[in-house]
PQR file with spaces between the fields and no chain letter, atoms N, CA, C, O and H, PARSE charges and radii, in Angstrom:
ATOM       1  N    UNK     1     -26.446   24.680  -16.063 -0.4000 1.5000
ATOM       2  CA   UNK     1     -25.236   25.427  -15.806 -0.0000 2.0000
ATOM       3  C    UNK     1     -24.350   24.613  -14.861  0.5500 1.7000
ATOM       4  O    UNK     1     -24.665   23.678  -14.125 -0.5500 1.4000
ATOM       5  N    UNK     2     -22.918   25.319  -15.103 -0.4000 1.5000
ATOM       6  CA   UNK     2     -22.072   24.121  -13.944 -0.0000 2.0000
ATOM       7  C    UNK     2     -21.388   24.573  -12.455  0.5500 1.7000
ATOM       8  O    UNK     2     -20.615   25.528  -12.391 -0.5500 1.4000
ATOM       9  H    UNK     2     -22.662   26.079  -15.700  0.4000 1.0000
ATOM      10  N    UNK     3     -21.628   24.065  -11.704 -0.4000 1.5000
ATOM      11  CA   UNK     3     -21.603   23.635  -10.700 -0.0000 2.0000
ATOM      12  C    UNK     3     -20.410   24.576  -10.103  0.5500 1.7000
ATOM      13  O    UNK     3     -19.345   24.112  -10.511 -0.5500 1.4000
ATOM      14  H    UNK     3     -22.257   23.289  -11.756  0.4000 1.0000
ATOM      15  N    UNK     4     -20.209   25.657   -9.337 -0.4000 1.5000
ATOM      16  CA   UNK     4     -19.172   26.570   -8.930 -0.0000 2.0000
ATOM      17  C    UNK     4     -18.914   25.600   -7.993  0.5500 1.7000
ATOM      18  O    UNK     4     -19.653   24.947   -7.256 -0.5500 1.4000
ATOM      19  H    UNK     4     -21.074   26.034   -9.005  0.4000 1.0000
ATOM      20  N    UNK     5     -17.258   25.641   -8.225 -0.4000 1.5000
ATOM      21  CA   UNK     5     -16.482   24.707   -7.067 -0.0000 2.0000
ATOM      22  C    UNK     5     -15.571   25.927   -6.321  0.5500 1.7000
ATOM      23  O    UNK     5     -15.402   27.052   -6.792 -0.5500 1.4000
ATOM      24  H    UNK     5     -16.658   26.171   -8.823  0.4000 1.0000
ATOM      25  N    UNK     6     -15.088   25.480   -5.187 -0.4000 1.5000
ATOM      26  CA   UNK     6     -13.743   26.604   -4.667 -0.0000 2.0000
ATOM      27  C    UNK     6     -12.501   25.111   -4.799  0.5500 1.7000
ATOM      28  O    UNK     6     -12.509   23.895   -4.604 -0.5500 1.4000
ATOM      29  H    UNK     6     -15.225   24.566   -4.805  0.4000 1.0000
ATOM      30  N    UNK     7     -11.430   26.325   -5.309 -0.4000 1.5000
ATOM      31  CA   UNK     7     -10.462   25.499   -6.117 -0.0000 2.0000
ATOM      32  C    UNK     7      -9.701   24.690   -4.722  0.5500 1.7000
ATOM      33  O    UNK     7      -9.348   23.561   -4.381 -0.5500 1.4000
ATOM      34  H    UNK     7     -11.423   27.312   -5.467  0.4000 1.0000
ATOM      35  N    UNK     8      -9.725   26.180   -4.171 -0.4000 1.5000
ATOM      36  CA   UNK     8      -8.958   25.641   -2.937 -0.0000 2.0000
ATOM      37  C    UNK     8      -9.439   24.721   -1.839  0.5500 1.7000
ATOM      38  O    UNK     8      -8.669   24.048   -1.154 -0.5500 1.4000
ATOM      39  H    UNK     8     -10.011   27.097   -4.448  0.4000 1.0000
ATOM      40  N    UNK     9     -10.807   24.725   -1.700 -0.4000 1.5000
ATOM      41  CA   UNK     9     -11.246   23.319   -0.993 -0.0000 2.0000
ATOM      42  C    UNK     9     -10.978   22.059   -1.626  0.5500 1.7000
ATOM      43  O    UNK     9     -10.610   21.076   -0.982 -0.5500 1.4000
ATOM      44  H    UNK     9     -11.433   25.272   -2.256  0.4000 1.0000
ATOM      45  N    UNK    10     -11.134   22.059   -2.749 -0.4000 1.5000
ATOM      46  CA   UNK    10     -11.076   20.915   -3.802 -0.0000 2.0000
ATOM      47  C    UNK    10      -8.997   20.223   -3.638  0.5500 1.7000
ATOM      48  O    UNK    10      -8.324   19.195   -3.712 -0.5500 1.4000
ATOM      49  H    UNK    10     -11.433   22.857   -3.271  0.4000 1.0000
ATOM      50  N    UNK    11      -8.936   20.978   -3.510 -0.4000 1.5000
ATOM      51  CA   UNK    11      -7.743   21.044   -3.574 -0.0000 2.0000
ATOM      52  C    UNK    11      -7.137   20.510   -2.500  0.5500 1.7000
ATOM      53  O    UNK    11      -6.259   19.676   -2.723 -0.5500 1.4000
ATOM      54  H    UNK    11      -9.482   21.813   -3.449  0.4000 1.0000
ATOM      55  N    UNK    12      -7.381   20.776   -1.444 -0.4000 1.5000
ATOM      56  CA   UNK    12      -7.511   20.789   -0.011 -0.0000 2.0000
ATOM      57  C    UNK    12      -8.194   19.047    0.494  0.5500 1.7000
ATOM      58  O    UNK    12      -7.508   18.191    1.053 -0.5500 1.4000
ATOM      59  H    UNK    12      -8.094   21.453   -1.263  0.4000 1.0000
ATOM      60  N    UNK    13      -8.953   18.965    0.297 -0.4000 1.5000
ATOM      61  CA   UNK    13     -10.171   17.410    0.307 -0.0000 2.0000
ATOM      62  C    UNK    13      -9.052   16.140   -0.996  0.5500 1.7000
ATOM      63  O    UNK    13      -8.785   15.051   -0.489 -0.5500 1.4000
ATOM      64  H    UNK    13      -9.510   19.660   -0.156  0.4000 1.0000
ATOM      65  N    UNK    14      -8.694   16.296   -1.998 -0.4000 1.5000
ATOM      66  CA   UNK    14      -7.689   15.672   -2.357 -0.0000 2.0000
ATOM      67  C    UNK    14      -6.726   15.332   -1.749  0.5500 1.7000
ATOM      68  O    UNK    14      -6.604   14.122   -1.559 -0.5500 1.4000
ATOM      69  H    UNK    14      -8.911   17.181   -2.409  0.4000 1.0000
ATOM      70  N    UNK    15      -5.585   16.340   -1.165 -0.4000 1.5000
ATOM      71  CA   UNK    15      -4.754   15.876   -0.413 -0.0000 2.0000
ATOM      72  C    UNK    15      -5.028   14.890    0.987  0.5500 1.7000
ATOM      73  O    UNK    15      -4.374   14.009    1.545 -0.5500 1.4000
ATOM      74  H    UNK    15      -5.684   17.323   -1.319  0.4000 1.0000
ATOM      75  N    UNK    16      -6.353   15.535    1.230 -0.4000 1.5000
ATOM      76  CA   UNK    16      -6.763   15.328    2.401 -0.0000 2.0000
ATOM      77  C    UNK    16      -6.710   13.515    1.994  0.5500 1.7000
ATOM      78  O    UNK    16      -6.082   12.747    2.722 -0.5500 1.4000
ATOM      79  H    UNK    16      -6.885   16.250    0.777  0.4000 1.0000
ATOM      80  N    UNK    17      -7.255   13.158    1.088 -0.4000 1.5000
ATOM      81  CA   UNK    17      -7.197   11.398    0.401 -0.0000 2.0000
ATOM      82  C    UNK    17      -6.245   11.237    0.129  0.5500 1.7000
ATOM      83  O    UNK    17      -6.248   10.021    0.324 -0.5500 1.4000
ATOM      84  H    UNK    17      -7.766   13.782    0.496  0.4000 1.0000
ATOM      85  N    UNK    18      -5.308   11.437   -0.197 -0.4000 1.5000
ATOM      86  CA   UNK    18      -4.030   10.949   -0.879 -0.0000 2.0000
ATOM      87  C    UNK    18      -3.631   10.814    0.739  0.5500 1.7000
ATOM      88  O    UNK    18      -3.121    9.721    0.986 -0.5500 1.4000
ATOM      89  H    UNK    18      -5.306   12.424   -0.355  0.4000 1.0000
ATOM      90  N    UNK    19      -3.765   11.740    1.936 -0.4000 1.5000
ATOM      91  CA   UNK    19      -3.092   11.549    3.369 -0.0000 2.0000
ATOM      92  C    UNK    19      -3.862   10.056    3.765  0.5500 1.7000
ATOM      93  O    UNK    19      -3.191    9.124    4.207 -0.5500 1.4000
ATOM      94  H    UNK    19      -4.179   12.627    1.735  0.4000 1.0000
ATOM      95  N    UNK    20      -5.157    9.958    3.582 -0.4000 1.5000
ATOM      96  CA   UNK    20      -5.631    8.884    4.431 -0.0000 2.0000
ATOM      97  C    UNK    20      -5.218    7.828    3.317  0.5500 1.7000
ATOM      98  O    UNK    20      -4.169    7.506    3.874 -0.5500 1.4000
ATOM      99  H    UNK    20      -5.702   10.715    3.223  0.4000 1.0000
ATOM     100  N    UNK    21      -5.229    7.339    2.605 -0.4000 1.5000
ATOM     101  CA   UNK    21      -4.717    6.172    1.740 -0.0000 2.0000
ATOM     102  C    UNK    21      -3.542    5.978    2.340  0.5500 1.7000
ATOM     103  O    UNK    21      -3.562    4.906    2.944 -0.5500 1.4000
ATOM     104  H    UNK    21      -6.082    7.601    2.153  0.4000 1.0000
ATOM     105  N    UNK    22      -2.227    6.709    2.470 -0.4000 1.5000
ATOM     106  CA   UNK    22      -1.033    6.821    2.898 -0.0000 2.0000
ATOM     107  C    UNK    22      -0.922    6.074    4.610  0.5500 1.7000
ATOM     108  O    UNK    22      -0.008    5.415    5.105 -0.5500 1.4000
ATOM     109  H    UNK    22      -2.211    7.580    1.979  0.4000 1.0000
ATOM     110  N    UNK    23      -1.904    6.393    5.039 -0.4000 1.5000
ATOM     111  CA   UNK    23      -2.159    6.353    6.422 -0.0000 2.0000
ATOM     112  C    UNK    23      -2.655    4.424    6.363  0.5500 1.7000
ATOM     113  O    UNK    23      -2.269    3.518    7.101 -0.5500 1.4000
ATOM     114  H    UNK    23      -2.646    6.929    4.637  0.4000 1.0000
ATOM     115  N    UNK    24      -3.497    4.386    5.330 -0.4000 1.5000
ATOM     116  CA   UNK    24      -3.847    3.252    5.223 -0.0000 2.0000
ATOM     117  C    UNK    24      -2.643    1.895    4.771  0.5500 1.7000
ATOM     118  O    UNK    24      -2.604    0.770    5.270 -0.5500 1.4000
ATOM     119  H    UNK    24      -3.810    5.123    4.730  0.4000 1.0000
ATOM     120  N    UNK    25      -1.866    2.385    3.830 -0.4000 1.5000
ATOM     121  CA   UNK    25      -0.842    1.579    3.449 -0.0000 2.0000
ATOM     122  C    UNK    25       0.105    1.613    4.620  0.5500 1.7000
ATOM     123  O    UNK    25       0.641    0.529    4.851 -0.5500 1.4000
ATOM     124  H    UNK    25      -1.898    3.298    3.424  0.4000 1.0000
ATOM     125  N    UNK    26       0.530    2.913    5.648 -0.4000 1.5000
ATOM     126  CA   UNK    26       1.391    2.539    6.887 -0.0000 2.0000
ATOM     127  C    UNK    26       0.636    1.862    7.716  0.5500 1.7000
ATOM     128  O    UNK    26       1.353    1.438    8.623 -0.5500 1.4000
ATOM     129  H    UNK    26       0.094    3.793    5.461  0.4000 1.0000
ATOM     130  N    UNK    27      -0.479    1.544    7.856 -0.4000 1.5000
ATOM     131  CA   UNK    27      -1.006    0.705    9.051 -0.0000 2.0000
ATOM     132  C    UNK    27      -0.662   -0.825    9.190  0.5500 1.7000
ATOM     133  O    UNK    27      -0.456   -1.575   10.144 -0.5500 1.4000
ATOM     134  H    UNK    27      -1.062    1.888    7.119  0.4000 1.0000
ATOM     135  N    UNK    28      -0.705   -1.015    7.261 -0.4000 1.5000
ATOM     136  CA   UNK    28      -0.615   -2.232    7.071 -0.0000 2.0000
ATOM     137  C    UNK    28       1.029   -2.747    7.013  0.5500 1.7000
ATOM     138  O    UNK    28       1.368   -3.926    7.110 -0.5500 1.4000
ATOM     139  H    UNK    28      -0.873   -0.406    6.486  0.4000 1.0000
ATOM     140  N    UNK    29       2.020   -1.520    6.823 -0.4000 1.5000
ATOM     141  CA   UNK    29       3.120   -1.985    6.660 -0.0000 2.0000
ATOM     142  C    UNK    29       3.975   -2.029    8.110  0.5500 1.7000
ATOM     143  O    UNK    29       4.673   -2.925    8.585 -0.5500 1.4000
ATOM     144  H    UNK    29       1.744   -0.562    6.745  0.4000 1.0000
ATOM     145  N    UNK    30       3.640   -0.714    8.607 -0.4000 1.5000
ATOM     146  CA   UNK    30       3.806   -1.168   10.405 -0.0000 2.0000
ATOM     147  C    UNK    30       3.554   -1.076   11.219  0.5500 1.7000
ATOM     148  O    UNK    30       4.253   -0.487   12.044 -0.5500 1.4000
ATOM     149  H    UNK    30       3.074    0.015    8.221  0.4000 1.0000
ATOM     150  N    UNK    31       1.999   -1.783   11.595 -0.4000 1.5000
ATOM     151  CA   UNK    31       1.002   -1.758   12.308 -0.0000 2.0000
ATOM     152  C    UNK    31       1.073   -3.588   12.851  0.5500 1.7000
ATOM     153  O    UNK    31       0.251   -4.149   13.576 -0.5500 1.4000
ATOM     154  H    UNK    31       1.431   -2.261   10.925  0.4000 1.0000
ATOM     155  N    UNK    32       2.210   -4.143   12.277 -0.4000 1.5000
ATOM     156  CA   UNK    32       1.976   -6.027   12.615 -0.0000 2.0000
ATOM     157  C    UNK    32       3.344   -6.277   13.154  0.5500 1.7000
ATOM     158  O    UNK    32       4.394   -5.770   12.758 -0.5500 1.4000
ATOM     159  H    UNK    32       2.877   -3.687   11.688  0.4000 1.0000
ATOM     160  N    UNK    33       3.158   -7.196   14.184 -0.4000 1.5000
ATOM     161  CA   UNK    33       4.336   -7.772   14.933 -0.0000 2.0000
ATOM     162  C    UNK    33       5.374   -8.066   14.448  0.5500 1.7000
ATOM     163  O    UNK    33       5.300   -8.139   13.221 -0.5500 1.4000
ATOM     164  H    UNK    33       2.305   -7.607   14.506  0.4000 1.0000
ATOM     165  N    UNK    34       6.538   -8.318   14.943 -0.4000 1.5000
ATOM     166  CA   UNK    34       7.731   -8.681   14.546 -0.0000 2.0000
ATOM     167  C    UNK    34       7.690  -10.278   13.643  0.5500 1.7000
ATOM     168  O    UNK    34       8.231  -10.549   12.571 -0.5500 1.4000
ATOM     169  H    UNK    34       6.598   -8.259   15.939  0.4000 1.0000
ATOM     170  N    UNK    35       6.773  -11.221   14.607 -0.4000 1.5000
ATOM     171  CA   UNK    35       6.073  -12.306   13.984 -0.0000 2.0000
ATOM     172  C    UNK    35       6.002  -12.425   12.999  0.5500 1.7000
ATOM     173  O    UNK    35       6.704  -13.079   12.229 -0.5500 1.4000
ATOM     174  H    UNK    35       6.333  -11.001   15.478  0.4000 1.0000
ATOM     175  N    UNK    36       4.649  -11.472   12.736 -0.4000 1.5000
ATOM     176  CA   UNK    36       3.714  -11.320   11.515 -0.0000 2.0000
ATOM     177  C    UNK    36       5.315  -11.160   10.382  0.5500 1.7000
ATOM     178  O    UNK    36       5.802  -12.033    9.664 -0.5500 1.4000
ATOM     179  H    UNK    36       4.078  -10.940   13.362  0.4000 1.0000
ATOM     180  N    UNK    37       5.683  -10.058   10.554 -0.4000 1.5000
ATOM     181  CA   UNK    37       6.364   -9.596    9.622 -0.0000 2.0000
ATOM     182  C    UNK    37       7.507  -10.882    8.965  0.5500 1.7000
ATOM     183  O    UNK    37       7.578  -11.037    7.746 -0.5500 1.4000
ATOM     184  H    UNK    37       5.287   -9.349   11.138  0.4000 1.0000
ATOM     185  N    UNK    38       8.125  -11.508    9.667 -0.4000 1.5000
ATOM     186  CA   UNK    38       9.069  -12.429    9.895 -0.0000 2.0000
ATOM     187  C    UNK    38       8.348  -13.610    9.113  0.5500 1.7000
ATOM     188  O    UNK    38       9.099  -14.471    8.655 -0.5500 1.4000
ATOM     189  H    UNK    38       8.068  -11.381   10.657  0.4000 1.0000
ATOM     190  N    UNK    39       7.256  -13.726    8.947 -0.4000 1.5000
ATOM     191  CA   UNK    39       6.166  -14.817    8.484 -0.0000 2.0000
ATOM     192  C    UNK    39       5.935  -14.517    6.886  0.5500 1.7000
ATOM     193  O    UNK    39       6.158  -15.264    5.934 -0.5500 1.4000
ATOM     194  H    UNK    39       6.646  -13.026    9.320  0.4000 1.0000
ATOM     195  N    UNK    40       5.403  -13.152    6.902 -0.4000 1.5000
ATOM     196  CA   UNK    40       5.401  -12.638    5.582 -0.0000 2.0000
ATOM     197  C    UNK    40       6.888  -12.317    4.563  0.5500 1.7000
ATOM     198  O    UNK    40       6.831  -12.035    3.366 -0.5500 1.4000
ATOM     199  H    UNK    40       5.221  -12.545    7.676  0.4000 1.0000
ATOM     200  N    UNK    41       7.994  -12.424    5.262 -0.4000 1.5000
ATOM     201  CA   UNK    41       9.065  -12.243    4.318 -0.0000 2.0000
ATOM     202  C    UNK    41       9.531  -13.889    4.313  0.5500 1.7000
ATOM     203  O    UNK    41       9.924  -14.403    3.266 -0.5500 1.4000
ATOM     204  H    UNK    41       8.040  -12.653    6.234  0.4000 1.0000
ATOM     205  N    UNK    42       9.469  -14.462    5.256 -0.4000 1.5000
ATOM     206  CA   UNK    42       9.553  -15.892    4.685 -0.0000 2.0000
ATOM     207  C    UNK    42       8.614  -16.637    3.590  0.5500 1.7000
ATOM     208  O    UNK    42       9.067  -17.467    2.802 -0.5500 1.4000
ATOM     209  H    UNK    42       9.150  -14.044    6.107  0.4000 1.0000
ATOM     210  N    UNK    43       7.258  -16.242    3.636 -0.4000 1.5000
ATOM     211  CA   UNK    43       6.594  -16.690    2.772 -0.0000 2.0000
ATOM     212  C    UNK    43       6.497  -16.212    1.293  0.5500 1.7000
ATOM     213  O    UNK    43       5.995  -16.735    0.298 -0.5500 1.4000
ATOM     214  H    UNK    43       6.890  -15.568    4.276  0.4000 1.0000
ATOM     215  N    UNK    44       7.150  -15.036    1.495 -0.4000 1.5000
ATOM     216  CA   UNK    44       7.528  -14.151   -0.132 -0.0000 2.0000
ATOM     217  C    UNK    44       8.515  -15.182   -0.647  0.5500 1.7000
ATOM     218  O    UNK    44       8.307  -15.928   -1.604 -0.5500 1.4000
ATOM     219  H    UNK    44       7.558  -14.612    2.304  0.4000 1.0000
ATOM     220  N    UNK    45       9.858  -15.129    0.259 -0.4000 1.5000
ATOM     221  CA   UNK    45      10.821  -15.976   -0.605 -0.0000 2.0000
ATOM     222  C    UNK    45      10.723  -17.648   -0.957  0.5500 1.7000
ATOM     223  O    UNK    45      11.460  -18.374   -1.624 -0.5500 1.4000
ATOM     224  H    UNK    45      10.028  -14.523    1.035  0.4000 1.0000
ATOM     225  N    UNK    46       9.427  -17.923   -0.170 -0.4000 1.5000
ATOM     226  CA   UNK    46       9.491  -19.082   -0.409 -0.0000 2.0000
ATOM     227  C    UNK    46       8.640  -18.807   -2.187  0.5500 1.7000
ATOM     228  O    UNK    46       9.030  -19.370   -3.210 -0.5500 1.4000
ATOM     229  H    UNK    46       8.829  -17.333    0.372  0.4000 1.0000
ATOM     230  N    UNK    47       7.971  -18.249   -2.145 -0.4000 1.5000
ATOM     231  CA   UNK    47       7.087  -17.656   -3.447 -0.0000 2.0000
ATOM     232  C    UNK    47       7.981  -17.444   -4.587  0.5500 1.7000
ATOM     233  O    UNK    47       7.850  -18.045   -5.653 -0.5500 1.4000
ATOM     234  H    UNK    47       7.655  -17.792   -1.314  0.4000 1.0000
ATOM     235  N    UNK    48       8.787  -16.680   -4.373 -0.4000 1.5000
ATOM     236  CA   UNK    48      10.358  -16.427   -4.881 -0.0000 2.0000
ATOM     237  C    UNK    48      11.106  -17.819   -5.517  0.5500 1.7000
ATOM     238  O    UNK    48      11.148  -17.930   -6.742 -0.5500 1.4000
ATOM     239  H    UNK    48       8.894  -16.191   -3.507  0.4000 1.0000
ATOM     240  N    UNK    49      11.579  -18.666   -4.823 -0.4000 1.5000
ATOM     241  CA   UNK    49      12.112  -19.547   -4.644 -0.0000 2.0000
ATOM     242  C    UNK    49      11.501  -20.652   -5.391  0.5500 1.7000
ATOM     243  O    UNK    49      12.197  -21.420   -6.056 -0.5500 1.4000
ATOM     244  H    UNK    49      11.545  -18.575   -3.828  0.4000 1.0000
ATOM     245  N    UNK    50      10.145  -20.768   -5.300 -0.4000 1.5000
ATOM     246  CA   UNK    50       9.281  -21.521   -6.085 -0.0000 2.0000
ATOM     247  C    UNK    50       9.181  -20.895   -7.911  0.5500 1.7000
ATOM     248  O    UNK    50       9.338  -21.645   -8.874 -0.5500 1.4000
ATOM     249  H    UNK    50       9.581  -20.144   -4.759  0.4000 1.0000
ATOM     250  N    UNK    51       8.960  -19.758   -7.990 -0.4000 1.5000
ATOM     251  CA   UNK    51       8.754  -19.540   -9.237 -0.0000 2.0000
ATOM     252  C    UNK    51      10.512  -19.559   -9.934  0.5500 1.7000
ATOM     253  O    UNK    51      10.682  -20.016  -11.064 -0.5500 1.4000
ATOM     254  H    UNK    51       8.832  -19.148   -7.208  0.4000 1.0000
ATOM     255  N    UNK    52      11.398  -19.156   -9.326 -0.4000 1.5000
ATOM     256  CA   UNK    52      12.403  -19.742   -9.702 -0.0000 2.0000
ATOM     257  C    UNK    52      13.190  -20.944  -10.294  0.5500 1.7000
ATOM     258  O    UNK    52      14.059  -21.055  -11.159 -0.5500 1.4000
ATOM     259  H    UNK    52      11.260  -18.784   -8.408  0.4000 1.0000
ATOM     260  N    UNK    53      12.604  -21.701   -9.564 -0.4000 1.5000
ATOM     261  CA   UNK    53      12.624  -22.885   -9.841 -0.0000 2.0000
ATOM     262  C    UNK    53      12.318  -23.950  -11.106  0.5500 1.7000
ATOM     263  O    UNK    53      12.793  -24.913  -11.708 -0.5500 1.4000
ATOM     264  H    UNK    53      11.898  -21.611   -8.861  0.4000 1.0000
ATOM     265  N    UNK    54      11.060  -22.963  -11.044 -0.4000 1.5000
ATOM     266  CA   UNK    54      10.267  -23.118  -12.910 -0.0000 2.0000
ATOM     267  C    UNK    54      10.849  -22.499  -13.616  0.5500 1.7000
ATOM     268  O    UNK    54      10.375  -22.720  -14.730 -0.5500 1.4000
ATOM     269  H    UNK    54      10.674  -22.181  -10.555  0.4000 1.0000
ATOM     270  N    UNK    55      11.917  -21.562  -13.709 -0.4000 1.5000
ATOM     271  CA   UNK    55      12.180  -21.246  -15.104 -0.0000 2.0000
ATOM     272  C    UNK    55      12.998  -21.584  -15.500  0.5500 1.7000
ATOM     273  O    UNK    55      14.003  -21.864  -14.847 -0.5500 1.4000
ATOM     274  H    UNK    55      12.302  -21.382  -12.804  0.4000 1.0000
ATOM     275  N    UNK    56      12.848  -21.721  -17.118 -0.4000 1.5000
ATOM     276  CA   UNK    56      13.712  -22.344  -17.719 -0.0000 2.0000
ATOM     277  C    UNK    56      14.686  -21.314  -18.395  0.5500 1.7000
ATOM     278  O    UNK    56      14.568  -20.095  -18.519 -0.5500 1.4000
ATOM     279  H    UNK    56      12.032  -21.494  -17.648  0.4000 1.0000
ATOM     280  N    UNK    57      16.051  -22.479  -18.942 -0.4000 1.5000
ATOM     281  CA   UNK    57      16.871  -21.971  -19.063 -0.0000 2.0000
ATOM     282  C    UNK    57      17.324  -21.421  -20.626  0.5500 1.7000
ATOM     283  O    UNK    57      18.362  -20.778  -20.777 -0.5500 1.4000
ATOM     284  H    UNK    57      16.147  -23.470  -18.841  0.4000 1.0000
């Protein structure tokens, strides 16, 4: 037989993950120095800039 759930805990414990994931992606987005950050958008466009470069026309 299957397994009685309560909808509303279930329900409840989901959000509850979708909050800590959320929590997890702001740590990483601004949880790092002005540095850090300044380092990582230079190194995107250089990434940028490079694959650009390769394409043809």
């Amino acid at each position: 037989m299957a397994e009685i759930i309560n909808l509303n805990k279930a329900r409840k414990a989901k959000a509850k993950a979708g909050d800590k994931t959320r929590a997890a992606e702001n740590r990483l987005a601004f949880g790092r120095s002005k540095a850090d950050k300044r380092k990582a958008e230079a190194e995107k466009a250089l990434a940028e800039r490079r694959l650009d470069e390769h394409e043809r026309e």
